[in-house]
C-alpha positions as CSV (number, residue, x, y, z in Angstrom):
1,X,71.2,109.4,120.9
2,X,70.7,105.7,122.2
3,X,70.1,103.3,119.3
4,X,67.1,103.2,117.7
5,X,65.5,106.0,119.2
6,X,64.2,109.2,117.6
7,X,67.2,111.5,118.2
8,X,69.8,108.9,117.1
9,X,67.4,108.0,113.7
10,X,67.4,112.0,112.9
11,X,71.2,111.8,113.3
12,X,71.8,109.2,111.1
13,X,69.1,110.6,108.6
14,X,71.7,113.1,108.0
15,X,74.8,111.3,108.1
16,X,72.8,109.5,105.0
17,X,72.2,112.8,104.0
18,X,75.8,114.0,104.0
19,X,76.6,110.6,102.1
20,X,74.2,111.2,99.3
21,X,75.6,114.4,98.9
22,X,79.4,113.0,98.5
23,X,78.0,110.7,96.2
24,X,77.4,113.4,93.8
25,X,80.8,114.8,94.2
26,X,83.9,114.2,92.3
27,X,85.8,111.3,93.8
28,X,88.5,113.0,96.3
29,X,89.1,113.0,99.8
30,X,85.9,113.8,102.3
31,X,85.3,114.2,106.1
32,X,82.7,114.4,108.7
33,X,83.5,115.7,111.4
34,X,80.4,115.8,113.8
35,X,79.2,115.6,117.6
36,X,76.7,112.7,117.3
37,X,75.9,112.3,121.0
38,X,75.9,109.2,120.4
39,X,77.8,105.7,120.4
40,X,78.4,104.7,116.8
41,X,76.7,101.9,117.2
42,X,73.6,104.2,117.1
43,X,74.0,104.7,113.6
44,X,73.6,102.4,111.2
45,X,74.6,104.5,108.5
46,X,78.2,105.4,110.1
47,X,78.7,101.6,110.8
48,X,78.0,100.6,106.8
49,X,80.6,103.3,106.3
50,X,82.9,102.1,108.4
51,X,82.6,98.5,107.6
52,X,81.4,98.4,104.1
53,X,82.6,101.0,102.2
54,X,86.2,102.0,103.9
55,X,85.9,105.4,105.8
56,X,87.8,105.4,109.1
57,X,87.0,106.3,112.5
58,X,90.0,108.8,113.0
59,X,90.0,108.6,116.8
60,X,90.0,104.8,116.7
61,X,92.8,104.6,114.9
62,X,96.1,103.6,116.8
63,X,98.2,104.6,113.9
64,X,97.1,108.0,114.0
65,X,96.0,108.3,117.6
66,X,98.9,106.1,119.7
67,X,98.2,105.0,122.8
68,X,95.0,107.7,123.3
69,X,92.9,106.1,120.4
70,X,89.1,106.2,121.7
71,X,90.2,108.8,123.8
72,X,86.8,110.0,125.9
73,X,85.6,113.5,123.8
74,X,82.6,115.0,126.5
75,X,82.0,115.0,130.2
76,X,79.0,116.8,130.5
77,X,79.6,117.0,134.5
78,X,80.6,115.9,137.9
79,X,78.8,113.1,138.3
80,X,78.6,111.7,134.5
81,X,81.2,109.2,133.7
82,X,83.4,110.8,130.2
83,X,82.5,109.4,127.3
84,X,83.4,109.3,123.2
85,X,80.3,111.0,121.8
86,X,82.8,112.9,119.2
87,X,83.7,112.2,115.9
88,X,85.9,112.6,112.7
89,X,85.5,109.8,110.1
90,X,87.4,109.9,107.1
91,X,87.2,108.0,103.7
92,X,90.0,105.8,101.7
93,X,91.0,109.0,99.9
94,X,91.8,110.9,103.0
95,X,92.9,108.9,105.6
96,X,96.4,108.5,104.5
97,X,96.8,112.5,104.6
98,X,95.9,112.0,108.6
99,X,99.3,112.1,110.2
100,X,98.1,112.4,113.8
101,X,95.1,113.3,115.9
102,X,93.9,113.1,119.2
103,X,91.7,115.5,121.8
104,X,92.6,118.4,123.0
105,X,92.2,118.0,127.1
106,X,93.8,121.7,127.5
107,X,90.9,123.6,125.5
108,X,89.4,124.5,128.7
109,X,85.8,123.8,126.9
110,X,83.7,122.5,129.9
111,X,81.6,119.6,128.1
112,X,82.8,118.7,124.8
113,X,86.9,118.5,124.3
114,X,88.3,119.3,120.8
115,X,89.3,117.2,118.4
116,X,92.5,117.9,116.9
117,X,94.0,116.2,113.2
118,X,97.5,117.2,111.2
119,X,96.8,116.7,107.9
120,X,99.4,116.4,104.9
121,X,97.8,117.4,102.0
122,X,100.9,115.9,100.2
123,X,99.7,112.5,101.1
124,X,95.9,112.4,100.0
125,X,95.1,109.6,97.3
126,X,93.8,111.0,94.0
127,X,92.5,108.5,91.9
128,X,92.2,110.4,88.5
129,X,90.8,108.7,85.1
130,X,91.0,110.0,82.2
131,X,88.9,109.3,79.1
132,X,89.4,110.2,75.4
133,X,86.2,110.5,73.4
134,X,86.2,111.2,69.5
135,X,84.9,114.1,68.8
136,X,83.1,112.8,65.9
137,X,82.2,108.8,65.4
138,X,82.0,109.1,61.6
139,X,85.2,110.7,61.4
140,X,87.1,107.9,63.5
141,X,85.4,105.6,61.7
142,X,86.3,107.1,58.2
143,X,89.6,107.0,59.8
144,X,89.9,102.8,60.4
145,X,88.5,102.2,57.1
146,X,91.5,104.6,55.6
147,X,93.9,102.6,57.7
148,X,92.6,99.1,56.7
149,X,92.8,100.6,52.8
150,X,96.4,101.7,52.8
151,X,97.4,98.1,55.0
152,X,95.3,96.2,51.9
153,X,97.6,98.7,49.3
154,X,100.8,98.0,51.1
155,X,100.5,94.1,50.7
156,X,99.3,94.6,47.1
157,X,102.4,96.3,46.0
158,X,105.0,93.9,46.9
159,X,102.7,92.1,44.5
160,X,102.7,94.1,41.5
161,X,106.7,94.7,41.3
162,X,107.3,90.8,41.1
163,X,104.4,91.1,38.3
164,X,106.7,93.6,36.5
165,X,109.9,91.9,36.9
């Protein structure tokens, strides 16, 4: 897809898609892989991730790639010049479990070249919360006013023993 025309609008209709959907998902690690046929600049909605909301462009990356970061992915034949049409992207929860990727130029698949990641499943963020919720308002608050009756007891008896002696 070329931007803004209908193949690359469809494509980023369902990386939207694919983002809705993680939306409704538990916060963890998440990845799209995809052949877009496209440069990301094509899709708006793959740029916002990249640049608003933190996903990376794995194959970008020279931390994970080296020296082959935007490595081309296709070369649909003789006479087309290769390009990077390929792609993994991965969000703030996974990219630190990427420990190297790059494209596979041995595959032997004509057009489209493999991408390749290690993953360490060791290494992927979890960002946990946990909440504690009474199970019954009343009863919690029965519990304060008990408290702030047995504080208001305590400081009366120091009281009544200097009454006494």
């Amino acid at each position: 897809g070329r931007k803004g025309n209908a193949e690359a609008q469809r494509t980023d209709d369902l990386c939207a898609i694919a983002l809705m959907q993680f939306s409704k998902m538990p916060p963890g690690p998440k990845m799209i892989a995809a052949d877009l046929n496209g440069p990301i600049e094509a899709f708006p909605t793959i740029c916002n991730m990249l640049k608003e909301q933190g996903w990376t462009d794995i194959g970008m990356s020279e931390e994970k790639c080296g020296n082959k970061a935007g490595a081309p992915t296709c070369h649909s034949n003789e006479k087309a010049n290769e390009s990077r049409i390929d792609y993994i992207f991965t969000n703030e929860a996974m990219t630190p479990a990427v420990e190297k990727a790059e494209v596979d130029n041995t595959s032997g698949f004509p057009t489209h070249r493999p991408l390749v990641m290690k993953v360490n499943i060791k290494k992927i963020r979890k960002q946990t919360k946990r909440l504690r919720k009474p199970t019954n308002f009343a009863e919690l608050f029965e519990g304060k006013v008990q408290e702030k009756v047995n504080e208001a007891k305590a400081k009366a008896e120091p009281e009544k023993r200097q009454q006494w002696s």
